[in-house]
Backbone as JSON Lines, residues from 0, in Angstrom:
{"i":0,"aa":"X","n":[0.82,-1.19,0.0],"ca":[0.0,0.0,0.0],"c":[0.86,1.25,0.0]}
{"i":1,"aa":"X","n":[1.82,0.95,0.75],"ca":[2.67,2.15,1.06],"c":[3.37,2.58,-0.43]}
{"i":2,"aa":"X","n":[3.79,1.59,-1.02],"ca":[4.52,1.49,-2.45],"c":[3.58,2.31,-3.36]}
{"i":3,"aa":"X","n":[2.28,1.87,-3.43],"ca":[1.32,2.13,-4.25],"c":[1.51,4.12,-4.01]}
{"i":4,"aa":"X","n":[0.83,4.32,-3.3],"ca":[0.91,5.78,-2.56],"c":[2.38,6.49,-3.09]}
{"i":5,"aa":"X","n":[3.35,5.6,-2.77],"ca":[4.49,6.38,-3.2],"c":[5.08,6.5,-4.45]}
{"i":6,"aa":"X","n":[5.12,5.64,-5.48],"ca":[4.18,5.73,-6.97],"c":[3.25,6.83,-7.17]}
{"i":7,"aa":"X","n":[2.41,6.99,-6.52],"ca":[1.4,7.81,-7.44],"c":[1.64,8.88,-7.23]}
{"i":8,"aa":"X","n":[2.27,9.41,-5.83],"ca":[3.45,10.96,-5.85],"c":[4.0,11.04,-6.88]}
{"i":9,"aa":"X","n":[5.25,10.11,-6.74],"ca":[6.24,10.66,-7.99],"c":[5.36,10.95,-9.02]}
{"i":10,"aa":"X","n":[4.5,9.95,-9.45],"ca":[3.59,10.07,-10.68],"c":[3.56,11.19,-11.01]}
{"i":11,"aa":"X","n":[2.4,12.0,-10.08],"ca":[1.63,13.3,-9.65],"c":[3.18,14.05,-10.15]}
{"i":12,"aa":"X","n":[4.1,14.01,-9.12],"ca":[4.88,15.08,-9.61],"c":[5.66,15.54,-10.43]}
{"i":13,"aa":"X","n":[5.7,14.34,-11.78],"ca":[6.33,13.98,-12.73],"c":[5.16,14.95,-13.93]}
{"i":14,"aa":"X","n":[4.24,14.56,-13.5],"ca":[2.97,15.01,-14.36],"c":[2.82,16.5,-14.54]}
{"i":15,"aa":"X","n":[3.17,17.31,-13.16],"ca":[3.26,18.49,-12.68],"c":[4.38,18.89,-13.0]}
{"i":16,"aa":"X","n":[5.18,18.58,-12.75],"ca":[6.6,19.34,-13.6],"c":[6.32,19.49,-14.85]}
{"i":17,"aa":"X","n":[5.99,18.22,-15.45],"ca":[5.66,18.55,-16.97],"c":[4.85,19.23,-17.7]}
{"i":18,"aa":"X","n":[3.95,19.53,-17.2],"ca":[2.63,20.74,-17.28],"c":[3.49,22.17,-16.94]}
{"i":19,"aa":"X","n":[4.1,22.47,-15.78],"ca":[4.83,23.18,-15.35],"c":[5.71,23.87,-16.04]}
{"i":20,"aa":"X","n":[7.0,22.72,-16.71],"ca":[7.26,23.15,-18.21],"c":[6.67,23.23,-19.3]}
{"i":21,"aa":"X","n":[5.77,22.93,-19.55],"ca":[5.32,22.82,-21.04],"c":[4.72,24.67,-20.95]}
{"i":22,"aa":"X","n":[4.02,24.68,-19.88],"ca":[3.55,25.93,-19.59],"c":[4.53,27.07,-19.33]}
{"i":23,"aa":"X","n":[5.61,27.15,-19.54],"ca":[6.77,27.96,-19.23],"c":[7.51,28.4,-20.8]}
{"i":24,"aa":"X","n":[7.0,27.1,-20.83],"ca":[8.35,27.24,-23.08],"c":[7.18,28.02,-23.54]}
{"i":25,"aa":"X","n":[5.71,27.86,-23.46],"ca":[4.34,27.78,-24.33],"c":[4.16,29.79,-24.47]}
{"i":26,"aa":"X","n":[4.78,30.18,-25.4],"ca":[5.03,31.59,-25.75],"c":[3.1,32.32,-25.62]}
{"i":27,"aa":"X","n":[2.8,32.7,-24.56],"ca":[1.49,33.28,-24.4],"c":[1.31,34.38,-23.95]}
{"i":28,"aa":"X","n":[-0.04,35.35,-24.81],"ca":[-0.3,36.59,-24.99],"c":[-0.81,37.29,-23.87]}
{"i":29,"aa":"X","n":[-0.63,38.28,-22.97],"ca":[-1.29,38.33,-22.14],"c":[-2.23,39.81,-23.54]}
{"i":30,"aa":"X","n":[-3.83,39.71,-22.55],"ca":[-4.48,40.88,-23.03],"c":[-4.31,41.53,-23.71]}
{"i":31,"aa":"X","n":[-3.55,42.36,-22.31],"ca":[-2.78,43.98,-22.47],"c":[-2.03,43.98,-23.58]}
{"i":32,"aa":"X","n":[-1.41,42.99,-23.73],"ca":[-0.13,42.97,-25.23],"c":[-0.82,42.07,-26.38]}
{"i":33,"aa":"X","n":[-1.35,43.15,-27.05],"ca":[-2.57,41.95,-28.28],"c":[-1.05,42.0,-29.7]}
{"i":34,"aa":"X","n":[-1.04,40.83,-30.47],"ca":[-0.21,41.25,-31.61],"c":[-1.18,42.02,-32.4]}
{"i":35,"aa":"X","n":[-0.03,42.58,-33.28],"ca":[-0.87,43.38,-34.61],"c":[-1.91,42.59,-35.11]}
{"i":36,"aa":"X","n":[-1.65,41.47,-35.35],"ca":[-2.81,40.34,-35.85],"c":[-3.9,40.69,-34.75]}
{"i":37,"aa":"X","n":[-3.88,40.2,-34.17],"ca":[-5.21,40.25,-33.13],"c":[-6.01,41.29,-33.16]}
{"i":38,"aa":"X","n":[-5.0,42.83,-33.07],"ca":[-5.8,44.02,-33.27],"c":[-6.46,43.89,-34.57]}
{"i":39,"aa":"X","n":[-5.79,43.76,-35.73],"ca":[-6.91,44.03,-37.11],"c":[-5.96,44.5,-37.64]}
{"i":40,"aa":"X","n":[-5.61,46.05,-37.2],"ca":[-5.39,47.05,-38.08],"c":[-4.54,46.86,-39.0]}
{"i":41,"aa":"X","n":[-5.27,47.28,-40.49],"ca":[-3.96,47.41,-41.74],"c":[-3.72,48.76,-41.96]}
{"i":42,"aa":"X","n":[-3.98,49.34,-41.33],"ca":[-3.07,51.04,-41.55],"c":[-2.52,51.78,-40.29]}
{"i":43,"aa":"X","n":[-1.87,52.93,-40.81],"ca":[-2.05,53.88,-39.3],"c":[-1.27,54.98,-40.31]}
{"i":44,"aa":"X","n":[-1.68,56.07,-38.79],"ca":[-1.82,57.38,-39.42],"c":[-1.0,57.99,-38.31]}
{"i":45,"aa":"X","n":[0.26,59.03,-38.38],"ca":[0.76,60.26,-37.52],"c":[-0.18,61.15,-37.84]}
{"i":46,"aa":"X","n":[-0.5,61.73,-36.97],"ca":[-1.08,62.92,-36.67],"c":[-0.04,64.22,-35.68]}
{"i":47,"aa":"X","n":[-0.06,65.32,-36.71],"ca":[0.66,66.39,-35.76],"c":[0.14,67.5,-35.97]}
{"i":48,"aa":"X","n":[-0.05,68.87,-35.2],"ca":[-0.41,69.59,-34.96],"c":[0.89,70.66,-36.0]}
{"i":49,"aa":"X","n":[0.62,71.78,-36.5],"ca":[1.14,72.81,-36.92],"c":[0.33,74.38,-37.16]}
{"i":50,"aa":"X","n":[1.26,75.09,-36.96],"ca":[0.67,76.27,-37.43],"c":[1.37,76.89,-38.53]}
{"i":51,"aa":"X","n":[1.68,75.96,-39.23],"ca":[1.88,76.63,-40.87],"c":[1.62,75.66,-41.85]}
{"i":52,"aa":"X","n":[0.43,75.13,-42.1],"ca":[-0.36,73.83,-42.47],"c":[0.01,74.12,-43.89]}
{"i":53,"aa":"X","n":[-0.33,75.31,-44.5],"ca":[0.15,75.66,-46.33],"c":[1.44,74.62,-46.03]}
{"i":54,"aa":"X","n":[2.45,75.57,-45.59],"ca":[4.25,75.33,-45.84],"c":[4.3,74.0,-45.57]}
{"i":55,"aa":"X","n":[4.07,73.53,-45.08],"ca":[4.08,71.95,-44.49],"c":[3.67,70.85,-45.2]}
{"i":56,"aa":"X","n":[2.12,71.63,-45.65],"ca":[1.65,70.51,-46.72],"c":[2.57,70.48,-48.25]}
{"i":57,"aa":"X","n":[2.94,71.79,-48.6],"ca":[3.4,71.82,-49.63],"c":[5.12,71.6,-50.08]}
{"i":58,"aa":"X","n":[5.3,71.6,-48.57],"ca":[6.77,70.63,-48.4],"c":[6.61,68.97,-48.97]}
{"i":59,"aa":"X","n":[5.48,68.6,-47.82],"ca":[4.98,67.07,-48.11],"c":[4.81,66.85,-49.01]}
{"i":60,"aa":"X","n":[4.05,67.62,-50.01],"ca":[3.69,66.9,-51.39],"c":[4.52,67.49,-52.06]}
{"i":61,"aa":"X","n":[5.5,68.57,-52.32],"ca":[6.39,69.14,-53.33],"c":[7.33,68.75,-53.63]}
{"i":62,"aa":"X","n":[8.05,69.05,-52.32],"ca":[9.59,68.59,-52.26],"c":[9.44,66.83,-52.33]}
{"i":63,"aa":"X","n":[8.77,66.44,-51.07],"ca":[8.94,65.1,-50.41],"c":[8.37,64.09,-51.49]}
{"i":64,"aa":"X","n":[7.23,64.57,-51.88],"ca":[6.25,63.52,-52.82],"c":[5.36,62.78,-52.63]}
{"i":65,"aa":"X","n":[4.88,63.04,-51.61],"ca":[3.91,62.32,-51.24],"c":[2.47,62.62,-51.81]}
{"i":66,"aa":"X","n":[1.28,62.05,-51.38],"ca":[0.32,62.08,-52.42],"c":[-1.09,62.53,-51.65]}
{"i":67,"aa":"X","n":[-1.68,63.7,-51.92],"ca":[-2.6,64.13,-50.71],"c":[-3.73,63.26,-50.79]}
{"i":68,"aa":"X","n":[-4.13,62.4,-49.59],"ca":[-5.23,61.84,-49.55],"c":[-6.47,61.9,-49.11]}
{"i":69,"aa":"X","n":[-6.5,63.14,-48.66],"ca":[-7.67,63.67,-48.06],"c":[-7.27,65.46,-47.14]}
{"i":70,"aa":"X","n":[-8.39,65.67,-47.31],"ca":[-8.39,67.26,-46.58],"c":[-9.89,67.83,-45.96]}
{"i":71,"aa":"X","n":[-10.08,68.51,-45.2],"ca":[-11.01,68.97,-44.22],"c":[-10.7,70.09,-43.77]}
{"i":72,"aa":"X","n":[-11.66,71.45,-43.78],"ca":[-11.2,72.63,-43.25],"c":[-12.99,72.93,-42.37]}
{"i":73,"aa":"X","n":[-12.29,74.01,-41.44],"ca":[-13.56,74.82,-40.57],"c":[-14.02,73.31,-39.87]}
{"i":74,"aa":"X","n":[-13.29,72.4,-39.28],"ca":[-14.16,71.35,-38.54],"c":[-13.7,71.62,-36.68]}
{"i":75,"aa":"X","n":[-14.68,71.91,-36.55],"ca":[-14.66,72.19,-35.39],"c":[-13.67,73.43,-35.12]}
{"i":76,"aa":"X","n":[-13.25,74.34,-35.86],"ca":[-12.1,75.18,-35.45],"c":[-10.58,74.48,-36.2]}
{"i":77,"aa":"X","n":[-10.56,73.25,-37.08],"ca":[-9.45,73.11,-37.73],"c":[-9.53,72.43,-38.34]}
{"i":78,"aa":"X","n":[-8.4,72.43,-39.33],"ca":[-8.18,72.23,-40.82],"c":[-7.3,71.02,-40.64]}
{"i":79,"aa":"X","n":[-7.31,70.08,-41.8],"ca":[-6.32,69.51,-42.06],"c":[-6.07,68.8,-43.3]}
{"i":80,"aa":"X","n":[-4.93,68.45,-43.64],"ca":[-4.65,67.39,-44.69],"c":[-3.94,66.28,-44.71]}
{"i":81,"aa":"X","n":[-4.19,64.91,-45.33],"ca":[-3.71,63.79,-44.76],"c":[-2.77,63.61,-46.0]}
{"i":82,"aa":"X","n":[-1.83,63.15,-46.09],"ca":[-0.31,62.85,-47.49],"c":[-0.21,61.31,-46.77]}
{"i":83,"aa":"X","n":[0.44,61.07,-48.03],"ca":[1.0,59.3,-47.78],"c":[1.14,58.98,-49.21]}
{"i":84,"aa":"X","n":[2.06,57.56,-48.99],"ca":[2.55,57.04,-50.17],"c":[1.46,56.78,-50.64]}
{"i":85,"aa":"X","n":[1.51,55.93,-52.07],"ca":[0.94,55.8,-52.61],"c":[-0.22,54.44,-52.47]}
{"i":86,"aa":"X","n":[0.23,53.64,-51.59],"ca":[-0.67,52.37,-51.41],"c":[-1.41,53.55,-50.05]}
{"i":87,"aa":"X","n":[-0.96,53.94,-49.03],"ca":[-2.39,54.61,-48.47],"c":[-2.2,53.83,-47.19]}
{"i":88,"aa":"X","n":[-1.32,53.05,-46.92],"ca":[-1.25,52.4,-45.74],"c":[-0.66,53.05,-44.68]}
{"i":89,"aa":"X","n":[0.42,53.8,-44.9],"ca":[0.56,54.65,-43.85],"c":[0.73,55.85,-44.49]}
{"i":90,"aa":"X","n":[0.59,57.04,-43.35],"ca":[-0.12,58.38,-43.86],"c":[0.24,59.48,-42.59]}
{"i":91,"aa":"X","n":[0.49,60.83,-43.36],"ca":[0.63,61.53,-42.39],"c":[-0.48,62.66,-41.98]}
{"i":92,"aa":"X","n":[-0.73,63.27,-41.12],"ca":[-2.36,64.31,-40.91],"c":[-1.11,65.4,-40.15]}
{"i":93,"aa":"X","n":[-2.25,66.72,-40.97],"ca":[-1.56,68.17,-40.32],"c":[-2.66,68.45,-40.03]}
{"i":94,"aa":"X","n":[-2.51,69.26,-38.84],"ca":[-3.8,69.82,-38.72],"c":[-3.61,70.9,-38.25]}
{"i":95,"aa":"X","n":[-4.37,72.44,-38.33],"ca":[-3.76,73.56,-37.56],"c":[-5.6,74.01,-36.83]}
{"i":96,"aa":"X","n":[-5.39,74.64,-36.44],"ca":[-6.8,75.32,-35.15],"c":[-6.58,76.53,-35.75]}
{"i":97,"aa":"X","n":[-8.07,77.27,-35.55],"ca":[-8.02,78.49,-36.62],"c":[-7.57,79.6,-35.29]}
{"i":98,"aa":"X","n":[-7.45,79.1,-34.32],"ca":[-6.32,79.75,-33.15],"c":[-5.24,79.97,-33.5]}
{"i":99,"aa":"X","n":[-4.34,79.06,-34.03],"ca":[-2.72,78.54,-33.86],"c":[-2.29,78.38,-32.42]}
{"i":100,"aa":"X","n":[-2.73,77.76,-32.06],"ca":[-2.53,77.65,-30.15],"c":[-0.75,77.1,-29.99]}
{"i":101,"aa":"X","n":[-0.13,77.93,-29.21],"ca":[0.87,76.87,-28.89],"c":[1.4,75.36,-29.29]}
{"i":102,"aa":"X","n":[2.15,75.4,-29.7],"ca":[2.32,73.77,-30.15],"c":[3.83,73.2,-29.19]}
{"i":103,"aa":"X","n":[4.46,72.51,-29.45],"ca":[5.19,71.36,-28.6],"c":[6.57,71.48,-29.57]}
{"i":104,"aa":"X","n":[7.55,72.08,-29.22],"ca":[9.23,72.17,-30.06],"c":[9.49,70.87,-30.35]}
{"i":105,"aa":"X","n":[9.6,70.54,-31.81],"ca":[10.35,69.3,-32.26],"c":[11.65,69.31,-31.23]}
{"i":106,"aa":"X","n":[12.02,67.82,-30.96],"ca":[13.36,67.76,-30.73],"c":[14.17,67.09,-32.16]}
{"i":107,"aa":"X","n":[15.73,67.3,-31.66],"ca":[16.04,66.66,-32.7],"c":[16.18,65.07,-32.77]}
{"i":108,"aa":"X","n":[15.47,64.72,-32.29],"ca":[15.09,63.07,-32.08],"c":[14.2,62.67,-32.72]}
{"i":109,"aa":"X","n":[12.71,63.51,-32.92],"ca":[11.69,63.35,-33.51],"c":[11.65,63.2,-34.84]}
{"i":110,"aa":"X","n":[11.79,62.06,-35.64],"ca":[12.3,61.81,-36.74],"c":[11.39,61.03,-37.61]}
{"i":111,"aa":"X","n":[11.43,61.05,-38.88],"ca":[10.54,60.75,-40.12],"c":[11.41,60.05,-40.5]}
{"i":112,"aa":"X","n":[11.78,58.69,-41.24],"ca":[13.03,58.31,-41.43],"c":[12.18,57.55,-42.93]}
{"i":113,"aa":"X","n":[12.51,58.03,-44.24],"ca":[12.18,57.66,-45.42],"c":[13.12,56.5,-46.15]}
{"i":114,"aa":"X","n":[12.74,55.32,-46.37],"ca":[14.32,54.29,-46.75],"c":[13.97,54.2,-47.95]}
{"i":115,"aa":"X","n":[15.22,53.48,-49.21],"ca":[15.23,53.36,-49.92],"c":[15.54,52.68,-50.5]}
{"i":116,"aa":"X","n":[15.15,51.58,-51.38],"ca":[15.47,50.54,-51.69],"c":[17.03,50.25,-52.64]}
{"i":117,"aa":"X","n":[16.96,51.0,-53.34],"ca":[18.17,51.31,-54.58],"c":[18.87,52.42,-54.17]}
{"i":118,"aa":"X","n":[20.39,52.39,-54.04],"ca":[20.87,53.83,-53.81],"c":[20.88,54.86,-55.55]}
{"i":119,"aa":"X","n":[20.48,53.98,-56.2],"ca":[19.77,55.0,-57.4],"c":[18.54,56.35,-56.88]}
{"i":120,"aa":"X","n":[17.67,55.64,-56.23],"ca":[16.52,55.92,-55.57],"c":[16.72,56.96,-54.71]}
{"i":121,"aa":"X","n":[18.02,57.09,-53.9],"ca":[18.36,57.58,-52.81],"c":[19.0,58.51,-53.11]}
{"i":122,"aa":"X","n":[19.66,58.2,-54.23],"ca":[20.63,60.04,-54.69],"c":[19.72,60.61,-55.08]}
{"i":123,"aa":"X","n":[18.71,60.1,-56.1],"ca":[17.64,60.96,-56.85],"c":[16.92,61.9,-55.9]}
{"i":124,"aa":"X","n":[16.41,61.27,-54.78],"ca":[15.61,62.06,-53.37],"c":[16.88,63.0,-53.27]}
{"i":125,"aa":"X","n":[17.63,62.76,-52.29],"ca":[18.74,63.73,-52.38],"c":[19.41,64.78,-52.69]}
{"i":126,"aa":"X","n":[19.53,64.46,-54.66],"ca":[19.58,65.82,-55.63],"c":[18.18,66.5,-55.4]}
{"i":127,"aa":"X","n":[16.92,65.94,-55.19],"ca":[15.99,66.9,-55.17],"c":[15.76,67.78,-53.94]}
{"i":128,"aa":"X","n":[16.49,67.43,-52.37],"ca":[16.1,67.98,-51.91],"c":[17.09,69.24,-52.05]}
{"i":129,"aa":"X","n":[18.26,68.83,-52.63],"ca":[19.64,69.96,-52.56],"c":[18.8,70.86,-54.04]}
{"i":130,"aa":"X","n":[18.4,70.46,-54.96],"ca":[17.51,71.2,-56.11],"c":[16.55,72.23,-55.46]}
{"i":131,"aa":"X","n":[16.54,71.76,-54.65],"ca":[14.97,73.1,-54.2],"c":[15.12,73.45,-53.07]}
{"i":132,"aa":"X","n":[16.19,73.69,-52.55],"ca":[16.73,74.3,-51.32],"c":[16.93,74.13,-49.98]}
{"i":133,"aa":"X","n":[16.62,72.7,-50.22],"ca":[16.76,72.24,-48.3],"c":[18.07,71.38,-48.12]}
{"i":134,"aa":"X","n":[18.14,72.74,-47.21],"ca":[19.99,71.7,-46.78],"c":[19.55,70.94,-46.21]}
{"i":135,"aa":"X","n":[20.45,69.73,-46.09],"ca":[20.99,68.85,-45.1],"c":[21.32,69.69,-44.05]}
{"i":136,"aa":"X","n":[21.21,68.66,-42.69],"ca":[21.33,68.93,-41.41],"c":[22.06,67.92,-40.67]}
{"i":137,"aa":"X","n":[23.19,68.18,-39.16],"ca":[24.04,66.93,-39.2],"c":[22.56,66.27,-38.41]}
{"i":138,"aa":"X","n":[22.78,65.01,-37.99],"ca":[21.8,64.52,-37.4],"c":[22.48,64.41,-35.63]}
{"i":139,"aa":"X","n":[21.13,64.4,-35.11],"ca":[21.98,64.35,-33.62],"c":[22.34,62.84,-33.01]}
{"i":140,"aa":"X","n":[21.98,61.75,-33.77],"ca":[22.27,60.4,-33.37],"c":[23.49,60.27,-34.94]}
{"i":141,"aa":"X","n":[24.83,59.87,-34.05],"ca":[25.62,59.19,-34.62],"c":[25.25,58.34,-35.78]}
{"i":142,"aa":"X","n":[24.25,57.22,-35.62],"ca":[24.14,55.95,-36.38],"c":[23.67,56.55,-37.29]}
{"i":143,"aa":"X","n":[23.06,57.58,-37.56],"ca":[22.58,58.05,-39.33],"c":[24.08,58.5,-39.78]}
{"i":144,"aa":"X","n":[24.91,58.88,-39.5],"ca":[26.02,59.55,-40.29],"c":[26.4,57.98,-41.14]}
{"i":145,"aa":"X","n":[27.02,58.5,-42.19],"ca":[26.98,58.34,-43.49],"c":[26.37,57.29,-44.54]}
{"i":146,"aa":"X","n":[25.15,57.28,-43.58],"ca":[23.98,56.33,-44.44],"c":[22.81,57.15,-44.76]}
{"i":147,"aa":"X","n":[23.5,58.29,-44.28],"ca":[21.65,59.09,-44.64],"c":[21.67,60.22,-44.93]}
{"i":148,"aa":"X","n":[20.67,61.09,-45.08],"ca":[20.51,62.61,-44.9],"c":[19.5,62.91,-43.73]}
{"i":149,"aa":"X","n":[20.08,63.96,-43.7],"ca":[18.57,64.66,-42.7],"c":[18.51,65.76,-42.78]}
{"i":150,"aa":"X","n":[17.18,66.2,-42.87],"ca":[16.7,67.71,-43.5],"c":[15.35,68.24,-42.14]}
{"i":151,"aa":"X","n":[15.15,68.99,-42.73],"ca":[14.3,69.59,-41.6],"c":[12.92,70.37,-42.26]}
{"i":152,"aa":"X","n":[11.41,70.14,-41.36],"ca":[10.47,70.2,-42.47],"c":[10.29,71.96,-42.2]}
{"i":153,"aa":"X","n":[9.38,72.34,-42.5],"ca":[9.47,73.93,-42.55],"c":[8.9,74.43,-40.53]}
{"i":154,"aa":"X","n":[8.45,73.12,-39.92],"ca":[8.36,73.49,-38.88],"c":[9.46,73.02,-37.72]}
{"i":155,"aa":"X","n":[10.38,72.57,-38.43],"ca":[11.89,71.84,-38.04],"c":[11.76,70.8,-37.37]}
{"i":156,"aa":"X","n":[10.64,70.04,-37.97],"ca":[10.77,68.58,-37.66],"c":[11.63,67.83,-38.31]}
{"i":157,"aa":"X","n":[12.39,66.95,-37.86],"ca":[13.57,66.36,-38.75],"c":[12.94,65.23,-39.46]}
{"i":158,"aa":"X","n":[13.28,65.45,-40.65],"ca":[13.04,63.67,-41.81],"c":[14.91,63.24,-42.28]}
{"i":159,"aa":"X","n":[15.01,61.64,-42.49],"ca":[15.81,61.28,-42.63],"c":[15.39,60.39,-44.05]}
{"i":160,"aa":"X","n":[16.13,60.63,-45.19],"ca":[16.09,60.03,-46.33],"c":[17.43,58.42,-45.62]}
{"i":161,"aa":"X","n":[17.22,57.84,-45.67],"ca":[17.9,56.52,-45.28],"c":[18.34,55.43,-46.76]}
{"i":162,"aa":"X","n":[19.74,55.18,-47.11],"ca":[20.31,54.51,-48.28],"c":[19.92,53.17,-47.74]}
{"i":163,"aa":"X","n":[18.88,52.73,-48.11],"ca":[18.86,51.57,-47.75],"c":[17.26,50.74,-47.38]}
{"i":164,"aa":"X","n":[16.81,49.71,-46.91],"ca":[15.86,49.1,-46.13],"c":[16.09,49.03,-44.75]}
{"i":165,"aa":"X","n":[14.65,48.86,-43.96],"ca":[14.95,48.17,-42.53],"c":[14.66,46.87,-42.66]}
{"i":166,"aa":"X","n":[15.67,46.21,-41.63],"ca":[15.69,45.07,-41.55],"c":[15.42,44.52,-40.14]}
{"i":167,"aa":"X","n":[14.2,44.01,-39.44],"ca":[14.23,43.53,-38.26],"c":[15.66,42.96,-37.87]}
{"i":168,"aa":"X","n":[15.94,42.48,-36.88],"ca":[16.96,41.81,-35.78],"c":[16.27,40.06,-35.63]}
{"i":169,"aa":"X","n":[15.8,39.69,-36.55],"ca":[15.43,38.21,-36.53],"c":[16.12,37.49,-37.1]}
């Protein structure tokens, strides 16, 4: 009897460890942390506030190239216009208040970082931004020097033209 009993411990705790681990390797989601899958979403949008919505937009679509996808004025007290590439998946929104209220100083951290697949691709951006008058700027993070440019938008938010793709760390 005693044997029996002492068998079905180890058993038990053989069983339990193994649940124990299996439940430890078993990569699980809590809630709070949903993947992109789970949420849905196939787009997203920056949204920023300016008070020189003309100069800005017409940076975005002039110089930069991007493609206006929508616009709204007098809503509720402000205006805006949305730019983005050309598939529409991601997108940028200006918006100004027919106030101009205070807004929030770019740092030079706050960065737009544009990549490029071909360094064909990448001089071409380049000559255009030196063509129509926007210097280059040094950047304040080391790791862009001499893979990139960085320019500054008319409200001195920094964008970075980048020679190259991103590549996750996988």
């Amino acid at each position: 009897m005693k044997k029996r009993s002492i068998l079905q411990t180890k058993a038990a705790l053989l069983i339990g460890l193994a649940i124990l681990t299996h439940s430890c390797n078993t990569k699980t989601e809590s809630p709070m942390t949903p993947s992109i899958e789970s949420l849905g979403a196939i787009q997203f949008r920056i949204a920023r506030p300016t008070n020189n919505l003309q100069k800005v937009v017409k940076f975005y679509k002039e110089v930069i190239g991007l493609k206006e996808l929508g616009a709204f004025s007098g809503h509720q007290g402000y205006d805006g216009v949305m730019l983005g590439l050309p598939d529409e998946k991601y997108h940028l929104e200006f918006t100004q208040h027919a106030d101009k209220a205070p807004l929030p100083e770019p740092t030079k951290e706050n960065l737009l970082v544009f990549y490029f697949d071909t360094p064909e691709k990448y001089e071409k951006a380049v000559q255009k931004m030196a063509a129509t008058g926007v210097p280059a700027v040094a950047p304040e993070n080391p790791y862009w020097e001499g893979k990139s440019q960085t320019y500054e938008d008319p409200d001195q938010w920094r964008i970075i033209f980048y020679n190259g793709t991103f590549k996750s760390g996988k």
